[in-house]
BALOBA-1460 file (C-alpha; in Angstrom, 3 decimals):
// residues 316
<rec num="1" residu="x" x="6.353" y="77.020" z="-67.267"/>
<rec num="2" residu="x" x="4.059" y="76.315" z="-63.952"/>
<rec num="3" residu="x" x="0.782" y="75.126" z="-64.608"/>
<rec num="4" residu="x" x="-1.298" y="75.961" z="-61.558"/>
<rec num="5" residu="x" x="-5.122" y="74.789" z="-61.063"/>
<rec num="6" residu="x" x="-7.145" y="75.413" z="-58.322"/>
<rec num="7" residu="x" x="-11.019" y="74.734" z="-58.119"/>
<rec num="8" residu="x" x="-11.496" y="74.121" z="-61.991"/>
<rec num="9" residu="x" x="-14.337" y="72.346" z="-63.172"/>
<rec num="10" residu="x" x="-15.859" y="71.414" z="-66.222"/>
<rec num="11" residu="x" x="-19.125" y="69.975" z="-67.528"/>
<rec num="12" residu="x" x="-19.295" y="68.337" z="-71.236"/>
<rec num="13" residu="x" x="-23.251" y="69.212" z="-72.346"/>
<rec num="14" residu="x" x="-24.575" y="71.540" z="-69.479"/>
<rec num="15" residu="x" x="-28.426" y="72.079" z="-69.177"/>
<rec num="16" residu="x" x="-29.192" y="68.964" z="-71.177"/>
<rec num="17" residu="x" x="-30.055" y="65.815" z="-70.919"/>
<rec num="18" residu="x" x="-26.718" y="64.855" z="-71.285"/>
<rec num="19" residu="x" x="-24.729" y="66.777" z="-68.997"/>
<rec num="20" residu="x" x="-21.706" y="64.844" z="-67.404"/>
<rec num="21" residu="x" x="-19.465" y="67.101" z="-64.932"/>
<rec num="22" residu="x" x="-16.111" y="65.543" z="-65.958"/>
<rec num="23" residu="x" x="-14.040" y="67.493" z="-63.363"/>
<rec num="24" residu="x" x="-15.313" y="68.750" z="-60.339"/>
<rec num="25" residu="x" x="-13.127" y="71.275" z="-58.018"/>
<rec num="26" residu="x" x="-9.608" y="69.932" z="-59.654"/>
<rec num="27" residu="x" x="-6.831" y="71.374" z="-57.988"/>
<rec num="28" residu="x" x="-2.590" y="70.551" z="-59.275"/>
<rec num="29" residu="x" x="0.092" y="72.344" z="-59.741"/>
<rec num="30" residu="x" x="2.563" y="70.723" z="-62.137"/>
<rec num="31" residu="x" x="6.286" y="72.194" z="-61.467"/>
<rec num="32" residu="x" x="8.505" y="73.529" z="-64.322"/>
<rec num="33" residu="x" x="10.652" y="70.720" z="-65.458"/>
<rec num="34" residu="x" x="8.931" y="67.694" z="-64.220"/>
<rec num="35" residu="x" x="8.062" y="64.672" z="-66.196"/>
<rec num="36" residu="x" x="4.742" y="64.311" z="-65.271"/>
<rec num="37" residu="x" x="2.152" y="61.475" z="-64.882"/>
<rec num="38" residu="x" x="-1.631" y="61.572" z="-64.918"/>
<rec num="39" residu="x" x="-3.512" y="58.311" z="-64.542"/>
<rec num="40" residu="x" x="-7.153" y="57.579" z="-64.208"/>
<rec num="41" residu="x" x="-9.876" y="55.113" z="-65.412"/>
<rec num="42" residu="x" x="-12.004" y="56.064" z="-68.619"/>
<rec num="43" residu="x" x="-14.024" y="58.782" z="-67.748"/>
<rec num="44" residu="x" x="-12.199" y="59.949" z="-64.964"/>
<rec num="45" residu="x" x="-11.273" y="63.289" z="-66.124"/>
<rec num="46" residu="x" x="-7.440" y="62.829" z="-66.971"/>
<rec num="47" residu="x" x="-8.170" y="63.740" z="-70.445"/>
<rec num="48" residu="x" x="-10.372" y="66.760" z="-69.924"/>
<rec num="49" residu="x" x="-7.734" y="68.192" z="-67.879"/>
<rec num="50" residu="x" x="-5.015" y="68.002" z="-70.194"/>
<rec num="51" residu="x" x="-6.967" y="69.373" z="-73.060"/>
<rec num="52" residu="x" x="-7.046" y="72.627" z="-70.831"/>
<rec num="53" residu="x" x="-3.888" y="72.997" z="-71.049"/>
<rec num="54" residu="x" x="-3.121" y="74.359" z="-74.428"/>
<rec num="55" residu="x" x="-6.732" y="75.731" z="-74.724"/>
<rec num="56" residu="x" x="-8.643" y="73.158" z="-76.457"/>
<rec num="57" residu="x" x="-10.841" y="73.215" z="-74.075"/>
<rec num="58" residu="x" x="-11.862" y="76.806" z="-72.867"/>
<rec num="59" residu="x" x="-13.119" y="78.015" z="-69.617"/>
<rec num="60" residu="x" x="-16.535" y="80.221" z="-69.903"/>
<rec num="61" residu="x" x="-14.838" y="83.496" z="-68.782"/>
<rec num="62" residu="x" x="-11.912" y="82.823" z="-71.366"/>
<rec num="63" residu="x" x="-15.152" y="83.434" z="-74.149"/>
<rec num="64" residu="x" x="-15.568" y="86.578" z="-75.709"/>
<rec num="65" residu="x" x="-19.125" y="87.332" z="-75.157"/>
<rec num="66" residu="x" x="-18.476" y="85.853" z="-71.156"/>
<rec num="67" residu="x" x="-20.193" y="88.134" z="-68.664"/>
<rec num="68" residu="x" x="-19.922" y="87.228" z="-64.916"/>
<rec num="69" residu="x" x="-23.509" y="86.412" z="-63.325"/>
<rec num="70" residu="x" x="-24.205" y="88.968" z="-60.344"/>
<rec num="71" residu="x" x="-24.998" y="86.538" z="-57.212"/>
<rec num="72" residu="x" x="-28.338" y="86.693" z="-56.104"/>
<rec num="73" residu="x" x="-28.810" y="88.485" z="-52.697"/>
<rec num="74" residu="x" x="-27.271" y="85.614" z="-49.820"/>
<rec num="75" residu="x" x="-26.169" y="83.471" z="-52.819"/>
<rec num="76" residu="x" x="-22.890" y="82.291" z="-51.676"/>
<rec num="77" residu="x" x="-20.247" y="82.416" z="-54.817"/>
<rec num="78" residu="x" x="-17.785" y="79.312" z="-55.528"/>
<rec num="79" residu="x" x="-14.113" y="79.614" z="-55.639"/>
<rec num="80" residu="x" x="-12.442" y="81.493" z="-57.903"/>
<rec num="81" residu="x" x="-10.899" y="79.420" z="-60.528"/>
<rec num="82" residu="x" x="-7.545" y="79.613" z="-61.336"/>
<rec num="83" residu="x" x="-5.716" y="77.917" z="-64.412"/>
<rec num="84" residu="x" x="-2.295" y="79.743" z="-65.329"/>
<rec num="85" residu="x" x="0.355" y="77.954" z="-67.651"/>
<rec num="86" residu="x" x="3.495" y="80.051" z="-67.047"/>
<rec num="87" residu="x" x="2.567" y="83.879" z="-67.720"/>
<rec num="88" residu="x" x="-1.140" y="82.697" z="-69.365"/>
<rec num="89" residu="x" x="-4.058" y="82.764" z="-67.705"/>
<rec num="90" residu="x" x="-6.212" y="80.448" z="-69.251"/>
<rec num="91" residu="x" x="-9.726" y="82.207" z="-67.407"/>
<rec num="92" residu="x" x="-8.898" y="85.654" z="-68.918"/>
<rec num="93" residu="x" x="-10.405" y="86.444" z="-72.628"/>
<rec num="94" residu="x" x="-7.690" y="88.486" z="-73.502"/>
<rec num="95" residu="x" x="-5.459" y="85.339" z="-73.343"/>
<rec num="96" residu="x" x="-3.480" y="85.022" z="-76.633"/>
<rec num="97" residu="x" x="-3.989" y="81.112" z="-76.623"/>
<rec num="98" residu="x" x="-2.389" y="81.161" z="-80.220"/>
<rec num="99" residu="x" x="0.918" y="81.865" z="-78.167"/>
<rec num="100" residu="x" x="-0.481" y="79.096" z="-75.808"/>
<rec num="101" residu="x" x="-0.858" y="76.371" z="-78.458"/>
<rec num="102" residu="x" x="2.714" y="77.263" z="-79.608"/>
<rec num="103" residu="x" x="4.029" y="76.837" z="-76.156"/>
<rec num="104" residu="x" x="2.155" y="73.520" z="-74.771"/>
<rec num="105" residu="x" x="2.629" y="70.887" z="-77.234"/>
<rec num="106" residu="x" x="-0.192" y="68.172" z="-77.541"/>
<rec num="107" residu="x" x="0.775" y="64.414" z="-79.030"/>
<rec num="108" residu="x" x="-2.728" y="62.961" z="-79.154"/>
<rec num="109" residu="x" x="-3.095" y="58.874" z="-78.609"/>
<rec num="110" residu="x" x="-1.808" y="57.374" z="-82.050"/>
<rec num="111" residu="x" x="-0.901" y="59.893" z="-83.493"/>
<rec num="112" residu="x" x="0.189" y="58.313" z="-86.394"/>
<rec num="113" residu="x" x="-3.760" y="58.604" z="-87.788"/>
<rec num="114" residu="x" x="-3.729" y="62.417" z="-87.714"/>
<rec num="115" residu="x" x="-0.634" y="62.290" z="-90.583"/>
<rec num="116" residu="x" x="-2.476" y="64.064" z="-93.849"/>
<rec num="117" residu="x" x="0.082" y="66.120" z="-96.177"/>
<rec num="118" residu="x" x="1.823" y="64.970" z="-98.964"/>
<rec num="119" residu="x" x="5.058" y="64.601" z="-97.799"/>
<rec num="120" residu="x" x="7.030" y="63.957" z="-94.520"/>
<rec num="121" residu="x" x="8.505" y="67.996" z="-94.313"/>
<rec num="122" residu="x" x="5.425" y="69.074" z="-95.466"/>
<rec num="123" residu="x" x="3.113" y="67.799" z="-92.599"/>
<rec num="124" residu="x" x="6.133" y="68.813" z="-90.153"/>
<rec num="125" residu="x" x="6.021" y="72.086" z="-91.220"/>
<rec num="126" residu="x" x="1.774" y="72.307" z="-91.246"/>
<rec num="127" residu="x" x="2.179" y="73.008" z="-87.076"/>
<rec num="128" residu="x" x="5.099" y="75.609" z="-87.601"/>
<rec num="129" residu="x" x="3.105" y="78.061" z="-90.122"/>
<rec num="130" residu="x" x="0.039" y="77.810" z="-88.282"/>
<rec num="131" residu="x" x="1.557" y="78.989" z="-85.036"/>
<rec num="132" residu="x" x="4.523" y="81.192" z="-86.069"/>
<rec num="133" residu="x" x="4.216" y="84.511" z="-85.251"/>
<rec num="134" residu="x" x="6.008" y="85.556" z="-88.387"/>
<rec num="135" residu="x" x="5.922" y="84.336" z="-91.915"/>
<rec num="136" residu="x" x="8.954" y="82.008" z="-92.241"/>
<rec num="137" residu="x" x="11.149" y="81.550" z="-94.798"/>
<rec num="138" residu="x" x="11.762" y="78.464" z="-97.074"/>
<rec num="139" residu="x" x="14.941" y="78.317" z="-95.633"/>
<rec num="140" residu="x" x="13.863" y="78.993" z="-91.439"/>
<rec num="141" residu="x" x="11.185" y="76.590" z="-92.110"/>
<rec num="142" residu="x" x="13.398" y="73.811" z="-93.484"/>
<rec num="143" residu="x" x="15.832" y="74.368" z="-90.832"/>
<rec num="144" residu="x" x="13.035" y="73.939" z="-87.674"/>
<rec num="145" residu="x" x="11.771" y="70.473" z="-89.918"/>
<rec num="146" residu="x" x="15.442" y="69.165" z="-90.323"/>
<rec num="147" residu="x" x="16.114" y="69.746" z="-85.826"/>
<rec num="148" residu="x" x="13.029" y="68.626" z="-85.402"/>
<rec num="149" residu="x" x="12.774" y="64.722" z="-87.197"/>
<rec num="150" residu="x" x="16.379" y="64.586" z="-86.004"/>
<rec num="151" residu="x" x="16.169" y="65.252" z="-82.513"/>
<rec num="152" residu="x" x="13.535" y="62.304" z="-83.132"/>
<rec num="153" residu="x" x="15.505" y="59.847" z="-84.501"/>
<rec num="154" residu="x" x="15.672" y="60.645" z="-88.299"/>
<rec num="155" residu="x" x="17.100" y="61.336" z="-90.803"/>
<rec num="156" residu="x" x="16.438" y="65.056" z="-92.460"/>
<rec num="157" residu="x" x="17.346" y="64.090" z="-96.697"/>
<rec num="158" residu="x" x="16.170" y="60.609" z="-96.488"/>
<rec num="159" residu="x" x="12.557" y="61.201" z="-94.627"/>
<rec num="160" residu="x" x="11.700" y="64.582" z="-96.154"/>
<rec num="161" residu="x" x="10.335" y="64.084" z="-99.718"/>
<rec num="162" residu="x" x="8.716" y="60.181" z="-98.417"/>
<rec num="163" residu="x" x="4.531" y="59.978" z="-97.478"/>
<rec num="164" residu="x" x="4.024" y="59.682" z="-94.578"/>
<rec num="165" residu="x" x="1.361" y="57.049" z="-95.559"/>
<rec num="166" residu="x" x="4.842" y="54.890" z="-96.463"/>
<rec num="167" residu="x" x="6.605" y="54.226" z="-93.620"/>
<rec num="168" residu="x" x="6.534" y="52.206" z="-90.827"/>
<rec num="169" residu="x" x="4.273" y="52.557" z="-87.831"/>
<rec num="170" residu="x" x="7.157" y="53.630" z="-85.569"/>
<rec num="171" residu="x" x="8.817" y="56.264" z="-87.984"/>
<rec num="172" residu="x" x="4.882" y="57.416" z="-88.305"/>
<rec num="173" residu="x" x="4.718" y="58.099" z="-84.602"/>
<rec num="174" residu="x" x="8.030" y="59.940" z="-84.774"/>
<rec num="175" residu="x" x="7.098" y="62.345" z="-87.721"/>
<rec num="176" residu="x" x="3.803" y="62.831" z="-85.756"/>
<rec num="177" residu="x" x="6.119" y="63.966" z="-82.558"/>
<rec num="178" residu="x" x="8.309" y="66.088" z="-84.486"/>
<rec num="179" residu="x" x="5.139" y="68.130" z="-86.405"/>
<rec num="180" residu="x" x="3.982" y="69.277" z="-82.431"/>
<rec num="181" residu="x" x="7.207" y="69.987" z="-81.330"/>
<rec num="182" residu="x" x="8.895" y="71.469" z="-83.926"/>
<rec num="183" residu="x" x="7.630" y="74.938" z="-82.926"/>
<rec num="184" residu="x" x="9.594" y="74.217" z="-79.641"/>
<rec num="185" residu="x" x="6.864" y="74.158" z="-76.595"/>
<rec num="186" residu="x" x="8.001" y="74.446" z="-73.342"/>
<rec num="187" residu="x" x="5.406" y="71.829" z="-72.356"/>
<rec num="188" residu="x" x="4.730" y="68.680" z="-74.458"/>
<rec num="189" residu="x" x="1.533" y="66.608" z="-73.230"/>
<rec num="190" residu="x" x="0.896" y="63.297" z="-74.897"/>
<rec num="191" residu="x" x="-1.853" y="60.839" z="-74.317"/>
<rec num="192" residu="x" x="-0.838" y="57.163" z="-73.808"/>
<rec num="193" residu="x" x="2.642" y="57.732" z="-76.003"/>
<rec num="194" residu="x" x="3.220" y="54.076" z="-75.674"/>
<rec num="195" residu="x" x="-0.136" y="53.149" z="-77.092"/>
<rec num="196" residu="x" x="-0.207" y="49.258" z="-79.104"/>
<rec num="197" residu="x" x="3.500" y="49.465" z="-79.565"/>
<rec num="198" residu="x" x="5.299" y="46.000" z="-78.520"/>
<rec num="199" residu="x" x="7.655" y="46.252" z="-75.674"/>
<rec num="200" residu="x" x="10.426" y="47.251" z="-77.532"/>
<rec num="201" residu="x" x="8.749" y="50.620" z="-79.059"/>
<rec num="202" residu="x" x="7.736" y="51.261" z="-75.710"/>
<rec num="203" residu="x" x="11.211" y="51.612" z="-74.397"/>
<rec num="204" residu="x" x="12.081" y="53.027" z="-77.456"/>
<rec num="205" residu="x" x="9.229" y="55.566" z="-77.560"/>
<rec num="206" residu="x" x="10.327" y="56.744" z="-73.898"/>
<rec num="207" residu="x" x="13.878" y="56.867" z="-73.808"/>
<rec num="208" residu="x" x="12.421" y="59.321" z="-77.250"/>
<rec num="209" residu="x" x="10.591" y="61.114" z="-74.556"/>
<rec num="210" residu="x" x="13.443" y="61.141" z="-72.004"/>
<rec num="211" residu="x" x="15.750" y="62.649" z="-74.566"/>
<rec num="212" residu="x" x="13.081" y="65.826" z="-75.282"/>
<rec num="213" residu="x" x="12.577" y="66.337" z="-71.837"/>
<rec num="214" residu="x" x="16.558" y="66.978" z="-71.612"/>
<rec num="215" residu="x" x="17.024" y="68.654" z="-74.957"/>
<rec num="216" residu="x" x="13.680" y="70.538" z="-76.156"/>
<rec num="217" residu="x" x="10.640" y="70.465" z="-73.729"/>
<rec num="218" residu="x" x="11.202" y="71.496" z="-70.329"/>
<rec num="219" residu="x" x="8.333" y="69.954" z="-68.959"/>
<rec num="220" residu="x" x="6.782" y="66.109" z="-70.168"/>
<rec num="221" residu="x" x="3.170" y="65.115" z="-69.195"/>
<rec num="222" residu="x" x="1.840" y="61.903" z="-70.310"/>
<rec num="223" residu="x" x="-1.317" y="60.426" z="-69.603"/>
<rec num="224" residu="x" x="-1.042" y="56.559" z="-68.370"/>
<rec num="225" residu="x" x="-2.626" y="53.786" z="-67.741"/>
<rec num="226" residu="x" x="0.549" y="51.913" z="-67.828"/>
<rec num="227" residu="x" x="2.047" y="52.021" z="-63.847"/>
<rec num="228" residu="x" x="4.756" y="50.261" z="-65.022"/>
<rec num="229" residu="x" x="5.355" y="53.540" z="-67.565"/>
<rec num="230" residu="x" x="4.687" y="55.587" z="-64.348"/>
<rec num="231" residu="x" x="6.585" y="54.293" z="-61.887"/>
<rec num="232" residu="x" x="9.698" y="53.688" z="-64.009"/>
<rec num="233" residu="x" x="9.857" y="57.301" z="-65.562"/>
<rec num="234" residu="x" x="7.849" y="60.144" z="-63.672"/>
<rec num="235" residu="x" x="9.305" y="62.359" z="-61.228"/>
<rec num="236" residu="x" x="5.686" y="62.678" z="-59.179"/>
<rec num="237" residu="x" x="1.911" y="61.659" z="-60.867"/>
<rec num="238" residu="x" x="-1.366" y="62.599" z="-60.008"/>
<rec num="239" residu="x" x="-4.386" y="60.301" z="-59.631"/>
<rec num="240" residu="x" x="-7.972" y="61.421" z="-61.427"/>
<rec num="241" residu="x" x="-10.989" y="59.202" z="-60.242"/>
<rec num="242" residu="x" x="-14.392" y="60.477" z="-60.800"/>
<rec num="243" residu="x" x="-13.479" y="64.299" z="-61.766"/>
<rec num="244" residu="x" x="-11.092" y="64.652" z="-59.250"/>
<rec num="245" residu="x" x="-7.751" y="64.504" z="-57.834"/>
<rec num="246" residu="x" x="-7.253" y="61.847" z="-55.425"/>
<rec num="247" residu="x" x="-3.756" y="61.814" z="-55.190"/>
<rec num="248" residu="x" x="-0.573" y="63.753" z="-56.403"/>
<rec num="249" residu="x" x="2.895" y="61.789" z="-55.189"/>
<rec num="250" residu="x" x="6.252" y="60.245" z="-56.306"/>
<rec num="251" residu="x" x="5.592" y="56.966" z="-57.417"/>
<rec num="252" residu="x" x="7.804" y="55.709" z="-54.522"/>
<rec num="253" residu="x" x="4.562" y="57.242" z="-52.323"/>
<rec num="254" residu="x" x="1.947" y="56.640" z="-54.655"/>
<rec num="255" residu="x" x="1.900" y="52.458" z="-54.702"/>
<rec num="256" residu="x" x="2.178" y="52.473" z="-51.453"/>
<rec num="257" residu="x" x="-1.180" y="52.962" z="-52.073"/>
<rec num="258" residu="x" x="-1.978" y="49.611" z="-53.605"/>
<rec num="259" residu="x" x="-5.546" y="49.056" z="-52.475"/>
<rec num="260" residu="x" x="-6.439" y="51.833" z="-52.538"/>
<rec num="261" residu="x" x="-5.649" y="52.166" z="-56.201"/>
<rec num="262" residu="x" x="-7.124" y="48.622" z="-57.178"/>
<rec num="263" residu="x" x="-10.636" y="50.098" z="-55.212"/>
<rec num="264" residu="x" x="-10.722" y="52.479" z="-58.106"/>
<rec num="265" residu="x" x="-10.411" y="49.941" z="-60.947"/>
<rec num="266" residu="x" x="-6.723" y="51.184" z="-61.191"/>
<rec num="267" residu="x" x="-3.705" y="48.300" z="-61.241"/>
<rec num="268" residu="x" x="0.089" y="48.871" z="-59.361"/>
<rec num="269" residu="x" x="3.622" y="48.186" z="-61.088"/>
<rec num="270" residu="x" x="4.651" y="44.582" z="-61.052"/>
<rec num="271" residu="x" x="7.154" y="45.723" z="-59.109"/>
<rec num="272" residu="x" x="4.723" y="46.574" z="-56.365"/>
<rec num="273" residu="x" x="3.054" y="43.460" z="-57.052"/>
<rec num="274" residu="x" x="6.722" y="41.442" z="-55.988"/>
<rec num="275" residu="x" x="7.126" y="43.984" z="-52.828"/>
<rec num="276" residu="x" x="3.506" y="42.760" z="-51.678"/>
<rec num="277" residu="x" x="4.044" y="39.220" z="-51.951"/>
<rec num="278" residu="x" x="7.828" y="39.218" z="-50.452"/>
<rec num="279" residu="x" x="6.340" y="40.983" z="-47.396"/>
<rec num="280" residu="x" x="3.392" y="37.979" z="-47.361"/>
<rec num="281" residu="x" x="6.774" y="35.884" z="-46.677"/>
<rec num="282" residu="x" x="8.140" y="37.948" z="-43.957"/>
<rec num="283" residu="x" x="10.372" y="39.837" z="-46.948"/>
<rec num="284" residu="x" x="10.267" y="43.427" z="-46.493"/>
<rec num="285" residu="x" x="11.431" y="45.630" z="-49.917"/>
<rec num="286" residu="x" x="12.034" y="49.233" z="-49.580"/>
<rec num="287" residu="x" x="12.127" y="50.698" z="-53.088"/>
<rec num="288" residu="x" x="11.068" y="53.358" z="-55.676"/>
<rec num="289" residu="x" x="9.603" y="50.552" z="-57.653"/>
<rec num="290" residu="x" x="11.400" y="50.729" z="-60.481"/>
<rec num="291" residu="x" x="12.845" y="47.924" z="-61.960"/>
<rec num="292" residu="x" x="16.405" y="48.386" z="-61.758"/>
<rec num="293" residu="x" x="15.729" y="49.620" z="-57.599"/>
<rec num="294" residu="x" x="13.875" y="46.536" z="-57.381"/>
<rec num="295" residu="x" x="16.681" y="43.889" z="-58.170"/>
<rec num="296" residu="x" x="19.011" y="46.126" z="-56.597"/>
<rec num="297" residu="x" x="17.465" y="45.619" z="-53.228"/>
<rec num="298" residu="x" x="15.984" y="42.339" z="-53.616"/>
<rec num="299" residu="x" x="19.712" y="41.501" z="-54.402"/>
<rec num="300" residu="x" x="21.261" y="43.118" z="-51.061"/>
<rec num="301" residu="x" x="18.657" y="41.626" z="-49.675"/>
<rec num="302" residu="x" x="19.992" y="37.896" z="-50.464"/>
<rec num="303" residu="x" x="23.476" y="39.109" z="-49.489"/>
<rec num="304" residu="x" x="22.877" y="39.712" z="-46.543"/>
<rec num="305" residu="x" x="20.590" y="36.949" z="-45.462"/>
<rec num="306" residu="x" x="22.081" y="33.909" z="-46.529"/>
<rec num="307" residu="x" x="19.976" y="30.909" z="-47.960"/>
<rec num="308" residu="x" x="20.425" y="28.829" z="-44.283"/>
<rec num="309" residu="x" x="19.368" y="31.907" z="-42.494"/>
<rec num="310" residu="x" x="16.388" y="32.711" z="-44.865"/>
<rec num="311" residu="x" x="15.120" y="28.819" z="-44.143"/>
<rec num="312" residu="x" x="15.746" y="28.589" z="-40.717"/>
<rec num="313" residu="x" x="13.473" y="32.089" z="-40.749"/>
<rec num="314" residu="x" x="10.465" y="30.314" z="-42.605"/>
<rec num="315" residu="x" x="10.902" y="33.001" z="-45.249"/>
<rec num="316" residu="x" x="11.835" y="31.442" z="-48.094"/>
């Protein structure tokens, strides 16, 4: 599914005291297939955007009672918006954004917290009967639970029957990811996935991630402030910064960008970090800052500039 956006804006509170325009004439197309980044300081608008995206959020014309204002004579109109995710049009009323919901998948930060049924299958299942189409059987409904905790990591008879409330935070966050995409979305959003885990569950949680993005969802958007979690696993990521888009680029493109970044409050990889200060040497580092890229070239690097040479050079 395509998500397309082109001049969408959105104000939290309008014609009070407290209006706040959170996005102001967004436009970003996100390709079928790609794993996705969206990174921004608080308030930038990252979030607002996403919740778009499976209709949380509505656009005035998707309302019911919506009637389009007739310009005033020489009142100039504003760009059409445009918000389509695959074959829904997320500006039209007669969008069936039940369909939506059961096609873009949303994994809210900790998700863990939003765990409420009585048992593990049950809570699973909550997500599947509320956005079925049809009324499921016992059986069709046990089947989607069972693929879906295993295609997170575990196991069908011995989670099933357990609270939630009873296991461990990691096996929480799993059950939590397998209640949004057990109804099989095409696009699975989450906010900061990696959220207070230690760097072990943050591998963990991604290579998760990694593994639906090959087997279940066939696009991944997370929302980051991690640019270590950016530049080591999205295929391109957009920038928000004040309600809009200031940048949409590979991450190989996108810290090249480093001051520009740290002038919005944003940091880089430490990998970018290590290219910077090797070039302060006379070091130059061509890579797609991930890690493993990073040793790989520092390493050819060495190999081909012997210690003598490198000293002799003033570069070490």
């Amino acid at each position: 599914m395509r998500i397309v956006a082109e001049h969408l804006s959105y104000t939290y509170n309008p014609r009070s005291p407290f209006e706040t325009a959170a996005l102001k004439d967004v436009s970003l197309t996100i390709e079928e297939g790609e794993f996705f980044g969206i990174i921004g300081h608080t308030g930038s608008g990252k979030s607002t955007f996403v919740q778009h995206l499976n209709g949380l959020l509505r656009l005035p014309s998707s309302m019911k009672k919506y009637r389009p204002k007739k310009p005033k004579k020489g009142q100039t109109l504003p760009p059409k918006t445009v918000l389509t995710v695959g074959e829904f049009d997320l500006t039209d009323k007669k969008t069936d954004f039940r369909a939506l919901r059961r096609s873009v998948g949303m994994v809210f930060q900790y998700p863990e917290y939003q765990l409420f049924a009585e048992t593990v299958a049950e809570d699973v299942a909550f997500g599947l009967k509320n956005f079925s189409e049809t009324k499921l059987s016992e059986e069709e409904t046990a089947a989607a639970v069972r693929a879906a905790l295993e295609v997170v990591g575990l196991d069908y008879e011995e989670m099933k029957d357990k609270s939630p409330f009873d296991l461990s935070g990691g096996q929480k966050r799993r059950v939590a990811i397998a209640g949004v995409i057990v109804t099989r979305p095409e696009v699975l959003v989450l906010d900061e996935p990696a959220a207070g885990l230690d760097p072990l569950g943050k591998r963990e949680i991604m290579e998760l991630l990694h593994k639906l993005h090959r087997e279940w969802c066939r696009t991944v958007i997370i929302v980051s402030h991690d640019m270590d979690e950016i530049s080591e696993n999205c295929t391109r990521a957009a920038v928000f910064s004040e309600g809009t888009v200031r940048y949409v680029l590979p991450p190989r493109e996108l810290f090249c960008h480093a001051q520009e970044l740290t002038a919005m409050g944003l940091d880089v990889p430490l990998t970018a970090k290590l290219v910077s200060l090797l070039h302060e040497r006379g070091i130059d580092i061509e890579c797609d800052f991930t890690a493993a890229d990073f040793c790989e070239k520092v390493l050819a690097y060495a190999a081909a500039h012997p210690k003598k040479e490198r000293d002799e050079g003033g570069e070490a």
